[in-house]
N, C-alpha and C positions, 0 to 999 in steps of 0.2 A: 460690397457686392454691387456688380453694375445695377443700373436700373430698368427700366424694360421700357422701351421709346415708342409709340404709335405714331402712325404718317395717315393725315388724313388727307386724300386728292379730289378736291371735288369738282361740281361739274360744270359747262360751259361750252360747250363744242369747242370751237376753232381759238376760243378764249384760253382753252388748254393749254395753247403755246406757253403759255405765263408760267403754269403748273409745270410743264414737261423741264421746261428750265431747272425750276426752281427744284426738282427730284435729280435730276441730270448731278445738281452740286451734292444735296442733303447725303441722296443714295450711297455717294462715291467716300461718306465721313462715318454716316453713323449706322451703325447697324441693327436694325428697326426690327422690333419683335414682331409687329404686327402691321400691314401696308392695307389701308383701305381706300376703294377704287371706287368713285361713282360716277358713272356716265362716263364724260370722254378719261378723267380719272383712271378708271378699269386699264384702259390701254396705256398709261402712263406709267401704272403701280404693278402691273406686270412687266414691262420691262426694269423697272428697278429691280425687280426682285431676283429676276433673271441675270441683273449686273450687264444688259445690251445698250450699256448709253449710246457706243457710236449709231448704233440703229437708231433709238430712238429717238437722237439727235439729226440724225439722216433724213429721217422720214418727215420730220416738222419743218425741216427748211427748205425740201424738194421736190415733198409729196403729196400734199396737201393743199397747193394753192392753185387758182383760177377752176377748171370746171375736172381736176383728178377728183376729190372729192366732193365735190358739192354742188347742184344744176339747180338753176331758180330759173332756166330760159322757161319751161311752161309751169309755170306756177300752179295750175290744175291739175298736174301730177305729183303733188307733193309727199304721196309714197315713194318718190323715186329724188327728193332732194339729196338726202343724203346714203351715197353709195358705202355704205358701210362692208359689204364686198368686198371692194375694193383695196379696203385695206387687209381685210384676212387673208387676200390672194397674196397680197405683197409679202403677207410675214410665213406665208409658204415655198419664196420666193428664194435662191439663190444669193446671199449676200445681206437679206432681208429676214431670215427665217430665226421665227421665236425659237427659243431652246424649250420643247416640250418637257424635254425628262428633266429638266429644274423645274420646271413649274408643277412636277409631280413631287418630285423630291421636297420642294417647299410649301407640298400642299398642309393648308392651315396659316400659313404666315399669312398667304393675300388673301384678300375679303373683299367680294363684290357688294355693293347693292343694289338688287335686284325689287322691282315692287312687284307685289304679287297680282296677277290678271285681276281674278276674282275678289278678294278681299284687299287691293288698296294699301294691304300693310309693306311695310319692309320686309326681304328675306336676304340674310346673306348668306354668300355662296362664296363656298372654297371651290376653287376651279383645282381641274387636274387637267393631265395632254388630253383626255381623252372630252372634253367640257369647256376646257380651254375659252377657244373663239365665240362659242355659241353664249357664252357668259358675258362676254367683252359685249357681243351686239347687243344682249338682252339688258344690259344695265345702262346702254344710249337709246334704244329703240322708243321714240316719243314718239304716243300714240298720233296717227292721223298723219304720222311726219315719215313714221316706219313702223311697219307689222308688228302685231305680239311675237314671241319668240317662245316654243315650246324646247322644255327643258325635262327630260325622264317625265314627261306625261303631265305637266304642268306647265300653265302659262305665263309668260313674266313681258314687264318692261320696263321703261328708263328709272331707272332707281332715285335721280333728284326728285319723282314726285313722293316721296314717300322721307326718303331720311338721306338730302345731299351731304350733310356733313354728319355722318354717324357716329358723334362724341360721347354720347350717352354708352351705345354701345363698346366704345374704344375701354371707354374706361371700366366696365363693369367685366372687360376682359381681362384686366389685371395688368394695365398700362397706367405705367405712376406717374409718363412724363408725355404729352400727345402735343405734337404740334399741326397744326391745321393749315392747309394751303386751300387759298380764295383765289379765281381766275379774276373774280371781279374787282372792280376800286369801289370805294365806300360811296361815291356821288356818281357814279355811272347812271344814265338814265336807261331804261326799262327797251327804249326804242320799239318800229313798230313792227318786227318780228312778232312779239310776242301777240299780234292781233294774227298771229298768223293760224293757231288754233285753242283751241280752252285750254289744253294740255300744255302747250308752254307758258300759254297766263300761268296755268297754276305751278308748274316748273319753279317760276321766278317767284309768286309768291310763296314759296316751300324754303326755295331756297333764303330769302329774306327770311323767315320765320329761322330757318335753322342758324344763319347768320347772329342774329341776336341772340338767341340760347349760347351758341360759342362765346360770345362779347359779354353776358354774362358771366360765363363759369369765369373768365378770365380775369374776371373784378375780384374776383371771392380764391382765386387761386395761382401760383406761382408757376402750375407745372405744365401751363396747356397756354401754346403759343399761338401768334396766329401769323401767315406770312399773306399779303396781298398787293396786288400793283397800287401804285399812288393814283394810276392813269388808267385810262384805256386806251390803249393806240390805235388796238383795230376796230372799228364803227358799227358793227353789230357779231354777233355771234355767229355767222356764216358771212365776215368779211375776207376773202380769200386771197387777200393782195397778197404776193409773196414778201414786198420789202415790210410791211406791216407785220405778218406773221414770225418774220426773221426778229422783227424790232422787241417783238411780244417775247420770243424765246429769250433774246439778250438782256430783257429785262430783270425778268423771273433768275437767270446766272447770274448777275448781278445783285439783286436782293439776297439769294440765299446765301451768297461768299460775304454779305456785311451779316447775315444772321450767324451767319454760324464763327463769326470774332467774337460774337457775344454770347454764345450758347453753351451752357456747361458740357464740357466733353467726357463727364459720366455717360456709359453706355456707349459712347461713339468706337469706331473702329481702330485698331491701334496704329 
C-alpha cells in the first residue's frame, strides 16, 4: 500500500522563490496526502495543489520584483510594505486565476497556518473558494508589517509566529513520510530587517526553534526529509531584484530534480 507523503512549505517572503521551485518539481511526482502552507508557503502549497505550476512559476519570475510587491520607499508606512493585494488581484486575474472549485474540491488536503490574534497559538485552516485568499493573507500578515485578518469572526496572523514548520502536526495526521522545505541556508545571517519590528525578531526566532525540532526528528527517523538552499542569493527577505529572485527559483528546481533521484517513489505519482 502506498504510503501517505506530507509537504511542509515554510515561511520567508520573497525567500519563497527557493520553496516555490522546489514544489514546482516535488508537485509534478508525488502525490501529497497532505500540503502544509505557512506564510509566503500558503500561496505556494495552494497552487500545488491546484496543479497551476505555469502560474505559479509565472508570477515568481515576473511578478514579484522591484516595487509590484513590495515598497520600503517610506519606511513609516510599514503597513503598506507588503502589498499582499496585490497579488489576490492578480490570481483573479485573466490568465493568472487560481482554480477555486479545486481548492474546494481538495478541501482537507491543504493546511494553512494561521496564529491565532488572541491566544498566540497555532490554527490551521482548510481553505475552500469561498476563504481561499483571506487564508493565504492571514498566514503572511506579520504584525506592525500587515493588519490582523479577520476570518468568520475571528482574528489571525502570520502563522511563522506560532508553528513555521508544522511537523509535529504533519505527522500526528497520519503522514508516515513528510518532507520539509526551508527557504533558508543553515548559516544565513538574521540581517537587519529583522530590527525592523518584534514580530519578525520573533518570526525568525520561531522559525530557528522549529528548524532544530525538524533536524532533530530527522536524527532519530528515516521518513522526514528536509530540502534547503546551500546559499542565499537574495540579501534579505524583501530583496526584490528580479535576476536574484529568478536565481532563488532555479535553485530550489534544481535541488528538488537531485532529491527526488534519491527519494523512494513509494507514494509518488505514476
Amino acid at each position: 500500500m502506498p504510503r501517505k507523503i506530507g509537504l511542509i512549505l515554510g515561511p520567508g517572503a520573497l525567500y519563497g522563490a527557493y520553496g516555490a521551485g522546489v514544489a514546482n518539481v516535488l508537485g509534478q511526482h508525488i502525490d501529497f496526502h497532505r500540503v502544509y502552507g505557512c506564510s509566503v508557503g500558503a500561496f505556494t502549497g495552494t497552487f500545488l495543489v491546484t496543479q497551476q505550476f505555469n502560474i505559479m512559476l509565472n508570477v515568481w519570475r515576473n511578478y514579484v520584483h522591484g516595487k509590484l510587491l513590495v515598497n520600503l520607499k517610506n519606511p513609516l508606512r510599514i503597513r503598506h510594505i507588503l502589498d499582499l493585494e496585490f497579488l489576490i488581484s492578480l490570481f483573479e486575474t485573466e490568465g493568472f486565476c487560481l482554480d477555486l472549485k479545486k481548492v474546494s474540491r481538495e478541501k482537507g488536503r491543504l493546511v494553512y497556518v494561521l496564529t491565532h490574534y488572541l491566544s498566540g497559538e497555532p490554527h490551521y485552516f482548510c481553505p475552500d473558494k469561498n476563504n481561499v485568499f483571506k487564508g493565504m493573507i492571514a498566514s503572511s500578515a506579520v504584525p506592525h508589517v500587515y493588519p490582523k485578518v479577520e476570518i468568520d469572526g475571528e482574528y489571525f496572523y502570520d502563522g511563522a509566529l506560532s508553528d513555521p514548520y508544522p511537523l509535529k502536526r504533519a505527522l500526528d495526521e497520519g503522514n508516515d513520510k513528510v518532507i520539509v522545505v526551508s527557504n533558508f541556508s543553515p548559516d544565513r545571517g538574521n540581517g537587519p530587517l529583522v530590527r525592523l519590528s518584534r514580530s519578525v525578531a520573533k518570526a525568525v526566532e520561531k522559525s530557528e526553534e522549529g528548524m532544530r525540532f525538524v533536524e532533530d526528528r530527522i536524527r532519530v527517523s528515516s521518513d522526514i526529509f528536509l530540502i534547503r538552499p546551500t546559499d542565499q542569493i537574495l540579501r534579505s527577505i524583501l530583496d526584490t531584484d528580479k535576476s536574484r529572485i529568478n536565481a532563488t527559483l532555479d535553485m530550489g528546481i534544481t535541488d528538488a530534480q537531485i532529491f527526488m533521484k534519491n527519494f523512494s517513489l513509494a507514494a509518488t505519482k505514476p
